[in-house]
DSSP file (Angstrom, degrees, kcal/mol; ACC not computed):
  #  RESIDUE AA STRUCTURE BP1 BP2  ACC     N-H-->O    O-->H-N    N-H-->O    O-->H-N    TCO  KAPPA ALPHA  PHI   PSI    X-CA   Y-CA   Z-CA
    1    1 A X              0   0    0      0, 0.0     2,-0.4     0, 0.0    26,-0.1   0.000 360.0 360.0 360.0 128.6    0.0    0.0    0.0
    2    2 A X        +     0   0    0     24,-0.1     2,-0.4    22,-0.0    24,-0.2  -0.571 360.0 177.5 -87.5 132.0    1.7    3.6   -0.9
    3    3 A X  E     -A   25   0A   0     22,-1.5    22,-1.3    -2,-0.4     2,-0.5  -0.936  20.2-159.7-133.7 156.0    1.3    5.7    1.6
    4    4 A X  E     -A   24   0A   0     -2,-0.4     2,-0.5   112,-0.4   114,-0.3  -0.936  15.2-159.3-136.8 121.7    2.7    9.5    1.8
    5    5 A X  E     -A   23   0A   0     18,-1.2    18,-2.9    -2,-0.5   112,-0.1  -0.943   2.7-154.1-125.7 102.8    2.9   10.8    5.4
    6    6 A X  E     +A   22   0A   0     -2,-0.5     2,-0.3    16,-0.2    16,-0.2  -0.320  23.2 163.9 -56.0 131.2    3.1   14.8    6.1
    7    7 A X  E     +A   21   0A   0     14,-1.2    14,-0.7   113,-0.1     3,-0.1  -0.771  40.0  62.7-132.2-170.6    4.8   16.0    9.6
    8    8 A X        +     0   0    0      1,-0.3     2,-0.2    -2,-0.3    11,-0.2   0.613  61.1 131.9  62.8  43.8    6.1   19.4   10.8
    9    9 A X        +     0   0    0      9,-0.1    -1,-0.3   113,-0.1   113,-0.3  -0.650  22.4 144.0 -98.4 175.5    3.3   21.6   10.9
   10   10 A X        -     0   0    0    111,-0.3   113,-1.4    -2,-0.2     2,-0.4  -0.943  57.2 -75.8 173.2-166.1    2.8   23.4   13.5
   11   11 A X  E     +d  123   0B   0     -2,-0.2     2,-0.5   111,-0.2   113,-0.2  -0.934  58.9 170.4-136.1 104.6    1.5   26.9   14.8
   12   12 A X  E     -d  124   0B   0    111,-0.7   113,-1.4    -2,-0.4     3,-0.1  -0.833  32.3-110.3-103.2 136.5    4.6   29.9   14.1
   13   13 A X  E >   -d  125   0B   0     -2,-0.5     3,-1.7   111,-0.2     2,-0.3  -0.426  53.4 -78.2 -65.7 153.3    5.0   33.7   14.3
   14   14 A X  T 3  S+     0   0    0    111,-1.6    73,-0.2     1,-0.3    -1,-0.1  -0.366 122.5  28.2 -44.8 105.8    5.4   35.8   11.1
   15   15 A X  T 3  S+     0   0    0     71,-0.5    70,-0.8    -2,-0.3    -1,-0.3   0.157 102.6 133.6 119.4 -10.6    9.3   35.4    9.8
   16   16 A X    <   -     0   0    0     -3,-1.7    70,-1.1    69,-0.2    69,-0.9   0.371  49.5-111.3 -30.7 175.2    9.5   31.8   11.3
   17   17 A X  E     +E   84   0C   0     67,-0.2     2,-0.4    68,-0.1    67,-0.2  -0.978  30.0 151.1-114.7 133.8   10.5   28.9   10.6
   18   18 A X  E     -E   83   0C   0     65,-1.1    65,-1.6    -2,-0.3     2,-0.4  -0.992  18.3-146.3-141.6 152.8    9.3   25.0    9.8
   19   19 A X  E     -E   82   0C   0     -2,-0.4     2,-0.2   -11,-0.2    63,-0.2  -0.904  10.2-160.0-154.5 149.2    9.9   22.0    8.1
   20   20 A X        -     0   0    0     61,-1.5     2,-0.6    -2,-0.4    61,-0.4  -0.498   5.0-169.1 -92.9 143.3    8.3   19.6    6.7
   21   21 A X  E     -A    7   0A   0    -14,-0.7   -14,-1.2    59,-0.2     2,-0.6  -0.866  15.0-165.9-131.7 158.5    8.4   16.3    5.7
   22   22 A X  E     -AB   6  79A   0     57,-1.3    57,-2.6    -2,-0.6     2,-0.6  -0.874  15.2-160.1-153.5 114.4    6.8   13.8    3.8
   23   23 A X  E     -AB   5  78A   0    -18,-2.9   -18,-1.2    -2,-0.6     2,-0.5  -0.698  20.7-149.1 -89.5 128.1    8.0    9.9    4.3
   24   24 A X  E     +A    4   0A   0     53,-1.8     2,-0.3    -2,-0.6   -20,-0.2  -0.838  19.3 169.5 -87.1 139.6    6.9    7.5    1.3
   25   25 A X  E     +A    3   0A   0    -22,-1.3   -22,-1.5    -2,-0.5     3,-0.1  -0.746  34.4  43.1-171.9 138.3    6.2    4.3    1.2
   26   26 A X  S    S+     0   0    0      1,-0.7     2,-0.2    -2,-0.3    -1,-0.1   0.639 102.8  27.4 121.3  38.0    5.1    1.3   -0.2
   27   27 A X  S    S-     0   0    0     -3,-0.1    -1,-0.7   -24,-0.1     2,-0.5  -0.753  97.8 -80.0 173.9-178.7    6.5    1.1   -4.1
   28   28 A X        -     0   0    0     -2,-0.2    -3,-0.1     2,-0.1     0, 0.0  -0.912  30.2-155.2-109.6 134.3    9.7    2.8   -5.4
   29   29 A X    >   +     0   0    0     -2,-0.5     3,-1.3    45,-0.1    24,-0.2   0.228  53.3 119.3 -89.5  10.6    9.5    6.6   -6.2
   30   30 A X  T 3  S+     0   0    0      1,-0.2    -2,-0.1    23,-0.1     3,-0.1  -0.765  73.2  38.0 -86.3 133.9   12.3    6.8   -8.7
   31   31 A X  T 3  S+     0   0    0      1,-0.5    70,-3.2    -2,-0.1    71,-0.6   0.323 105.8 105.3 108.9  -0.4   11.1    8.0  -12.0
   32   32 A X  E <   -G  100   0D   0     -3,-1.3    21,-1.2    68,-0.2    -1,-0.5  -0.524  65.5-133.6-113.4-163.7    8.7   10.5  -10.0
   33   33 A X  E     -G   99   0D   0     66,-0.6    66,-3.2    19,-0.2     2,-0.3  -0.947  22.1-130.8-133.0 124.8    8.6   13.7   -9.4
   34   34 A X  E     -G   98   0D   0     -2,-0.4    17,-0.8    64,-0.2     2,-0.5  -0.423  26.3-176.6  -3.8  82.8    7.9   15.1   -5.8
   35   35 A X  E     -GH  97  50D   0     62,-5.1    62,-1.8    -2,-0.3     2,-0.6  -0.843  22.9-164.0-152.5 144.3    5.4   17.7   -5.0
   36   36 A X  E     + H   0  49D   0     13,-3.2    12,-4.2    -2,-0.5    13,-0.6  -0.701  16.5 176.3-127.0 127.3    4.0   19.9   -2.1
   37   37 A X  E     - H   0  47D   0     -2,-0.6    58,-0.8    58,-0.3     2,-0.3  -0.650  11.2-157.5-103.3 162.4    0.6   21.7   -2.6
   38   38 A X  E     -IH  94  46D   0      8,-3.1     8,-2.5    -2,-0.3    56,-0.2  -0.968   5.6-154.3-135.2 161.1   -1.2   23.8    0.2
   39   39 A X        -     0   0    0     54,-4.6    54,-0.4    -2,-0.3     6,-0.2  -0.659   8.1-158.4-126.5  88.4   -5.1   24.8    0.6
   40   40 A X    >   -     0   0    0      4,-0.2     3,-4.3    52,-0.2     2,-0.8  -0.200  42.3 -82.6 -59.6 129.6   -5.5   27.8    2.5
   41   41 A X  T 3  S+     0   0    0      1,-0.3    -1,-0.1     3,-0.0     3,-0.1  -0.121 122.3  19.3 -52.3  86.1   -9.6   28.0    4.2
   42   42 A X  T 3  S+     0   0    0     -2,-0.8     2,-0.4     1,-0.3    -1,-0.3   0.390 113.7  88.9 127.8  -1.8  -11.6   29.3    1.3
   43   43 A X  S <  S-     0   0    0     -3,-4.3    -1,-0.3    -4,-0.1     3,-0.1  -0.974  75.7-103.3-158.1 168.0   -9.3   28.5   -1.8
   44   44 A X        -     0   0    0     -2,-0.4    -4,-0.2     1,-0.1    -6,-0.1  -0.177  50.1 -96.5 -62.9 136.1   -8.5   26.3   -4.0
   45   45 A X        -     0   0    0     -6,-0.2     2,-0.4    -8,-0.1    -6,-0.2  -0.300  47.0-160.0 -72.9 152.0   -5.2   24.2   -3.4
   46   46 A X  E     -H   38   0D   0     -8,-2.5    -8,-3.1    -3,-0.1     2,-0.4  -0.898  21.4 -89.1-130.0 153.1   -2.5   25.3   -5.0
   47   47 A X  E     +H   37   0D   0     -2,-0.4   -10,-0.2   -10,-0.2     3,-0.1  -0.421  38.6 163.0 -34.0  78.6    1.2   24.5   -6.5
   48   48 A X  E     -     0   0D   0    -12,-4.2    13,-1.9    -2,-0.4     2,-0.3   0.913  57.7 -57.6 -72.5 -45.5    4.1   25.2   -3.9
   49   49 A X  E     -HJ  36  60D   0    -13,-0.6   -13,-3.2    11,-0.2    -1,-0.3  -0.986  44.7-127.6-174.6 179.6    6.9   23.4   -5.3
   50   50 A X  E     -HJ  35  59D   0      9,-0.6     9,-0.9    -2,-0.3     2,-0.4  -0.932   5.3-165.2-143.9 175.6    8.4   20.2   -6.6
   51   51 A X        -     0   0    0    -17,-0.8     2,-0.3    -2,-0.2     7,-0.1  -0.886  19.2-141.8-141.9 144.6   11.6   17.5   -6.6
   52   52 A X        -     0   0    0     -2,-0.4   -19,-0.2   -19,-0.2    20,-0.1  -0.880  16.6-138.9-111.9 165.2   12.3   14.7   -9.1
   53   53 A X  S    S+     0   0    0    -21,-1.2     2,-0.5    -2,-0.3    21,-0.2   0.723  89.3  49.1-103.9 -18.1   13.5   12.2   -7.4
   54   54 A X  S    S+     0   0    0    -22,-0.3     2,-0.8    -3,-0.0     3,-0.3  -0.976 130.1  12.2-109.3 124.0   16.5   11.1  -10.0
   55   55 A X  S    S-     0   0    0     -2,-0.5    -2,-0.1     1,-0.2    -4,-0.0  -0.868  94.7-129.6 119.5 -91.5   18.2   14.2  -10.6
   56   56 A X        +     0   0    0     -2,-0.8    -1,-0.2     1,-0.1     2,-0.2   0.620  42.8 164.4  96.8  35.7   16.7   16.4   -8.0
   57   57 A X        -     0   0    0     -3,-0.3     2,-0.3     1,-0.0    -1,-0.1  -0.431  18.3-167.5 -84.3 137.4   15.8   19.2  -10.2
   58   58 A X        -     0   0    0     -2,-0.2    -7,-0.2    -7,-0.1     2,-0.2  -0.709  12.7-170.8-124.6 176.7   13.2   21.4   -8.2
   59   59 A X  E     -J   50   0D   0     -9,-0.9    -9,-0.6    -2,-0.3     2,-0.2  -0.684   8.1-160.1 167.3 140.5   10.9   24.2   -9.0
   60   60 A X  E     -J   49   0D   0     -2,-0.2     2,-0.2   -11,-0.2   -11,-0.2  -0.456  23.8 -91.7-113.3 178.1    9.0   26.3   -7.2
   61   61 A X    >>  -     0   0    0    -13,-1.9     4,-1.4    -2,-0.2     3,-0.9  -0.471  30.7-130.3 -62.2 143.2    6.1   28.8   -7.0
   62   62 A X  T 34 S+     0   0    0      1,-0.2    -1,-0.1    -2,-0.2   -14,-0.1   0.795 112.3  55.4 -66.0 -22.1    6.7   32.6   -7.6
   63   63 A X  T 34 S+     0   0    0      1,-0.1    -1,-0.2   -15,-0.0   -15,-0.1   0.765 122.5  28.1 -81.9 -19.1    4.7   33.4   -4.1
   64   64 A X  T X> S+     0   0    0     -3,-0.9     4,-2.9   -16,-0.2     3,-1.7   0.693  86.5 108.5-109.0 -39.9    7.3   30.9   -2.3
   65   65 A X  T 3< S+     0   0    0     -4,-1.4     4,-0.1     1,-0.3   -16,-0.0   0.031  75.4  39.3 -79.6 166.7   10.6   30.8   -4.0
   66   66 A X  T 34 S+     0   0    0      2,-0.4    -1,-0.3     1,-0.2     3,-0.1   0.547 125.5  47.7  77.7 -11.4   13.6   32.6   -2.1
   67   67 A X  T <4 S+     0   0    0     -3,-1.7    17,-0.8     1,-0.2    -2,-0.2   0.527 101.2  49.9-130.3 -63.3   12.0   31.1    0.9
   68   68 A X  E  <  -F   83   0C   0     -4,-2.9    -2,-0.4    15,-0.2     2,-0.3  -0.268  56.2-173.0 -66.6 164.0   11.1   27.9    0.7
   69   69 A X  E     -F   82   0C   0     13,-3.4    13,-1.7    -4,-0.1     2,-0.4  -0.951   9.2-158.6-144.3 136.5   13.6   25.0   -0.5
   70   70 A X        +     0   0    0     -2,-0.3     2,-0.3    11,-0.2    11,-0.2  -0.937  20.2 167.2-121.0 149.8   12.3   21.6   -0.9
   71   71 A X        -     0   0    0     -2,-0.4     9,-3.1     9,-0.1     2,-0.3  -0.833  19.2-139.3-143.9 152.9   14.9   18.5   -0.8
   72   72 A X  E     -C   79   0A   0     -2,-0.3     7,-0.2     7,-0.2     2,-0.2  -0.930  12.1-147.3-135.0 178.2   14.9   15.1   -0.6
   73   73 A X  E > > -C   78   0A   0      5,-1.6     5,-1.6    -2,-0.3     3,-1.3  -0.773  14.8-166.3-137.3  90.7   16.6   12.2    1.0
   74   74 A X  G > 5S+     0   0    0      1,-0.4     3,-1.6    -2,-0.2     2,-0.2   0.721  84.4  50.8 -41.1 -41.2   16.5    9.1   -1.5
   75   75 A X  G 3 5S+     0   0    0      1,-0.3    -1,-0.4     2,-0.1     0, 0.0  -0.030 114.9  39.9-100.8  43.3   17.6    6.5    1.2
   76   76 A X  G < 5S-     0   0    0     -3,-1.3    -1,-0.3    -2,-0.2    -2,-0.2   0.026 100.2-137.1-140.9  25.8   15.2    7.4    3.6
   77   77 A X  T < 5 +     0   0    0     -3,-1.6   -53,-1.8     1,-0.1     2,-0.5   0.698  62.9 128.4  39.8  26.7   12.4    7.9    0.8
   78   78 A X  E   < -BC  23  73A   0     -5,-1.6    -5,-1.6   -55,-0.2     2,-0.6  -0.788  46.0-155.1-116.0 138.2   11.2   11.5    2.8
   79   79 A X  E     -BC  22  72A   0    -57,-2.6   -57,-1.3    -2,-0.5    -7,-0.2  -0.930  18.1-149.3-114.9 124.8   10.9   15.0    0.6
   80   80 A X        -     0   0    0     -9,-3.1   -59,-0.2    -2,-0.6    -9,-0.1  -0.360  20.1-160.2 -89.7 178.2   11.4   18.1    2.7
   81   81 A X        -     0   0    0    -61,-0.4   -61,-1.5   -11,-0.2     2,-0.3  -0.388   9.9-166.1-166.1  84.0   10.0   21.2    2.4
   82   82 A X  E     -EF  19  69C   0    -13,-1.7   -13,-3.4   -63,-0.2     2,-0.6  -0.479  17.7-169.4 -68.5 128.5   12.4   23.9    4.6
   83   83 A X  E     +EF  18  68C   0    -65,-1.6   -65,-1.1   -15,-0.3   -15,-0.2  -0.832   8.0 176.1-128.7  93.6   10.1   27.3    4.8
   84   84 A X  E     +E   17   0C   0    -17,-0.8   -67,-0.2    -2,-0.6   -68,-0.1  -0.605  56.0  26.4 -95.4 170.0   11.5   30.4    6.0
   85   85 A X  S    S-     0   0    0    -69,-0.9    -1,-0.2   -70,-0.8   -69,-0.2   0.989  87.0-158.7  57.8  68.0   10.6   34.0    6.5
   86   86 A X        -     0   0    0    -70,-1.1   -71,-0.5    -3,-0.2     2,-0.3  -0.467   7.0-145.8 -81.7 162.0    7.0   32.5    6.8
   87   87 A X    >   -     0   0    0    -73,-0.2     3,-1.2    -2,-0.1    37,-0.5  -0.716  28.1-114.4-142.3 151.7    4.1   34.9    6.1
   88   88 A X  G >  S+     0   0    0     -2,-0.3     3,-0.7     1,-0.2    36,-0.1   0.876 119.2  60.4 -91.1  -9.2    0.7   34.7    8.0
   89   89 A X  G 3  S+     0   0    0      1,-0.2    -1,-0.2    36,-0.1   -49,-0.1   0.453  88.0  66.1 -74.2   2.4   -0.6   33.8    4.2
   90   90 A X  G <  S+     0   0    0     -3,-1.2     2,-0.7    34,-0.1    -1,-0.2   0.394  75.7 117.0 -89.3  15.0    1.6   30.9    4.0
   91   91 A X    <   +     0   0    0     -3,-0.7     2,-0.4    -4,-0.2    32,-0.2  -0.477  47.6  96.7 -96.3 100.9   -0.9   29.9    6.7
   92   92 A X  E    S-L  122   0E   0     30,-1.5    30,-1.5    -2,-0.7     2,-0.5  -1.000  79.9 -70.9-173.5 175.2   -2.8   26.5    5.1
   93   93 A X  E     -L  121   0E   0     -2,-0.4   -54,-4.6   -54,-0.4     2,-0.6  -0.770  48.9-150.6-100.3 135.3   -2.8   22.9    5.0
   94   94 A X  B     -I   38   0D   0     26,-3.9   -56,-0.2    -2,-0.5    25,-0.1  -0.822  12.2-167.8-115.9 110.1    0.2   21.6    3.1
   95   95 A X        -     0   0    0    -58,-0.8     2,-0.5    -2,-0.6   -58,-0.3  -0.019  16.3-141.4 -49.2 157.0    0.3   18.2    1.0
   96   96 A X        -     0   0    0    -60,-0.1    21,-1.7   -92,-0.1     2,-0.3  -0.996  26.3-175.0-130.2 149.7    2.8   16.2   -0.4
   97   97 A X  E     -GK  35 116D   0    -62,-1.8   -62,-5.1    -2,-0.5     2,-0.5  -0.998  17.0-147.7-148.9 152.6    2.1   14.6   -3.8
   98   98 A X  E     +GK  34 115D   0     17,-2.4    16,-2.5    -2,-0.3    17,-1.0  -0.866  18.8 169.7-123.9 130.0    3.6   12.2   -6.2
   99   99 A X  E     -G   33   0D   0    -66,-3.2   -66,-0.6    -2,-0.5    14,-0.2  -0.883  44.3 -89.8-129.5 176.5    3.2   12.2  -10.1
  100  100 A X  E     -G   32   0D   0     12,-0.4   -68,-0.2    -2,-0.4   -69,-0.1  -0.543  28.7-131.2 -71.3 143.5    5.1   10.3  -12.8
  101  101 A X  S    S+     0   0    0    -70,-3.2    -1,-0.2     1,-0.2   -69,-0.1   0.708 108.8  57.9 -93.6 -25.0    8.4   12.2  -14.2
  102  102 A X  S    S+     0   0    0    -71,-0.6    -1,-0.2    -3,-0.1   -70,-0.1   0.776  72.7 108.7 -58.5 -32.5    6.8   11.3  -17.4
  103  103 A X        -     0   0    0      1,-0.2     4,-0.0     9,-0.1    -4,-0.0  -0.349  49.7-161.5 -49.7 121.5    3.5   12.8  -17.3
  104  104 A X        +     0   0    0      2,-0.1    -1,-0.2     3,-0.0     2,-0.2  -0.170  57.5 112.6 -94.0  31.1    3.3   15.7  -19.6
  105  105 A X  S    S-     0   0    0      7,-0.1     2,-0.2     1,-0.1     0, 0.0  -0.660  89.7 -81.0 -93.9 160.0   -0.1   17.3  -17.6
  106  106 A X    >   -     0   0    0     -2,-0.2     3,-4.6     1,-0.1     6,-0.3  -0.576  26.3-130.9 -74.1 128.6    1.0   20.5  -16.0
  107  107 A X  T 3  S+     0   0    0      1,-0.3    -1,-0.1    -2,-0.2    -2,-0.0   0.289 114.0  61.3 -89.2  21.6    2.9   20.0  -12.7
  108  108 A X  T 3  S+     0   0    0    -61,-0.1     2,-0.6   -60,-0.0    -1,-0.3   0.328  88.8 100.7-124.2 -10.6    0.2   22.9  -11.4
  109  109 A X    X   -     0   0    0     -3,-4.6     3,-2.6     1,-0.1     4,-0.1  -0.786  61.0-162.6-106.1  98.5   -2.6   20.1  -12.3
  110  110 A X  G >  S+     0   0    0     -2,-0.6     3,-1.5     1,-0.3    -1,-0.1   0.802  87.8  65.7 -27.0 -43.3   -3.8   18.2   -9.4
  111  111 A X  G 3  S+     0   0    0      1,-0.2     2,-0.6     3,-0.0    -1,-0.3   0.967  87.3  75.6 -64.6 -36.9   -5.2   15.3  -11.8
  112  112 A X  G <  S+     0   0    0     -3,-2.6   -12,-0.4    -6,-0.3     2,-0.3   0.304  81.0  79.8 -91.8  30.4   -1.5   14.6  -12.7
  113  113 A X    <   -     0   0    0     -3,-1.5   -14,-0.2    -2,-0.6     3,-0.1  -0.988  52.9-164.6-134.0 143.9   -0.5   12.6   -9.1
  114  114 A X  S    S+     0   0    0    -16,-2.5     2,-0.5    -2,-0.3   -15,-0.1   0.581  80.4  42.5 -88.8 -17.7   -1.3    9.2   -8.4
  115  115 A X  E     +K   98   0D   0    -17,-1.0   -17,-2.4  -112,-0.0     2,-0.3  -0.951  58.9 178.2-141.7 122.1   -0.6    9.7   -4.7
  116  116 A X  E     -K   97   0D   0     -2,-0.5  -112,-0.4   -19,-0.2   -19,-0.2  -0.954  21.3-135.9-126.2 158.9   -1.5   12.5   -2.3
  117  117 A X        -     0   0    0    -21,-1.7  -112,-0.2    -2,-0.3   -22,-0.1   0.052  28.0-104.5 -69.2-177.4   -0.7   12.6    1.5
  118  118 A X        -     0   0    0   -114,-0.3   -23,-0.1   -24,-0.1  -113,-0.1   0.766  57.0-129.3 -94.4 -43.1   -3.1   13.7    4.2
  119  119 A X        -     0   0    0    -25,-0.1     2,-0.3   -23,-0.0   -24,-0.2  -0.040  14.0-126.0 108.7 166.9   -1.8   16.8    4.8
  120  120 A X        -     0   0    0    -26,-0.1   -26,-3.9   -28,-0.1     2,-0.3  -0.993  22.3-124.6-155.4 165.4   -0.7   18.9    7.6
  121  121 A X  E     -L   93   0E   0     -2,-0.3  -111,-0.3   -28,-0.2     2,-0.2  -0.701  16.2-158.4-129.4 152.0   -1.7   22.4    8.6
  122  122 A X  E     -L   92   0E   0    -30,-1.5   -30,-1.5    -2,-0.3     2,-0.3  -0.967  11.0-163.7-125.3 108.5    0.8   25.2    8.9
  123  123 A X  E     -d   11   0B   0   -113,-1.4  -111,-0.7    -2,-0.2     2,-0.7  -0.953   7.5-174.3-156.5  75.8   -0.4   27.8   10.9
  124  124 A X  E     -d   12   0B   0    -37,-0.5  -111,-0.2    -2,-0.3   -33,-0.1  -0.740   8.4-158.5-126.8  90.7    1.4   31.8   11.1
  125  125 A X  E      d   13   0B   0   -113,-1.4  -111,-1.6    -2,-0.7    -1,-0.1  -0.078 360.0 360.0 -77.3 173.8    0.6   34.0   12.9
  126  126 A X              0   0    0   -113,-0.2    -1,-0.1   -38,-0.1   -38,-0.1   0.679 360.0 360.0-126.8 360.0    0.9   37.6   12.8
């Protein structure tokens, strides 16, 4: 059974810090690409960033980048997702999701991961 398990949310002041993770498990994730979405109360979720998992080639959101950095750690199957200088709008519940490094759907398109996480709420105060 694949499972994707969000930690490190939590409740921070404006200009903080967190990190997250998300452990995988139950198939091999080489040949995917990474990827951590949020949904803030009242909007749609949306595209924070992504990893492939051979290569490690990332890309992020324009609302994020410069602050977050997301990483992964192939032998311990877990994708991070370090967030500084946190904002009380980064303030949402954040996913992790997995799609095929093949998939030509847009990495911004929800339909195009087989696997999402549970999520874990991130919380900023102001």
């Amino acid at each position: 059974q694949v499972q994707l398990v969000e930690s490190g949310g939590g409740l921070v002041q404006a200009g903080g810090s967190l990190r997250l993770s998300c452990a995988a498990s139950g198939r091999t994730f080489r040949g995917y690409v990474m990827g951590w979405f949020r949904q803030a109360p009242g909007k749609e979720r949306e595209f924070v960033a992504d990893i492939r998992v051979s290569g490690g080639q990332t890309y992020y959101a324009a609302v994020v980048k410069g602050r977050f950095t997301i990483s992964g750690d192939n032998a311990k199957n877990t994708v991070y997702l370090q967030m500084n200088s946190l904002k009380p709008e980064d303030t949402a519940v954040y996913y992790c999701a997995a799609r095929p490094a093949f998939n030509s759907q847009s990495r911004f398109d929800e339909g195009a991961y087989d696997y999402w996480g549970q999520g874990t709420q991130v919380t900023v105060s102001s």
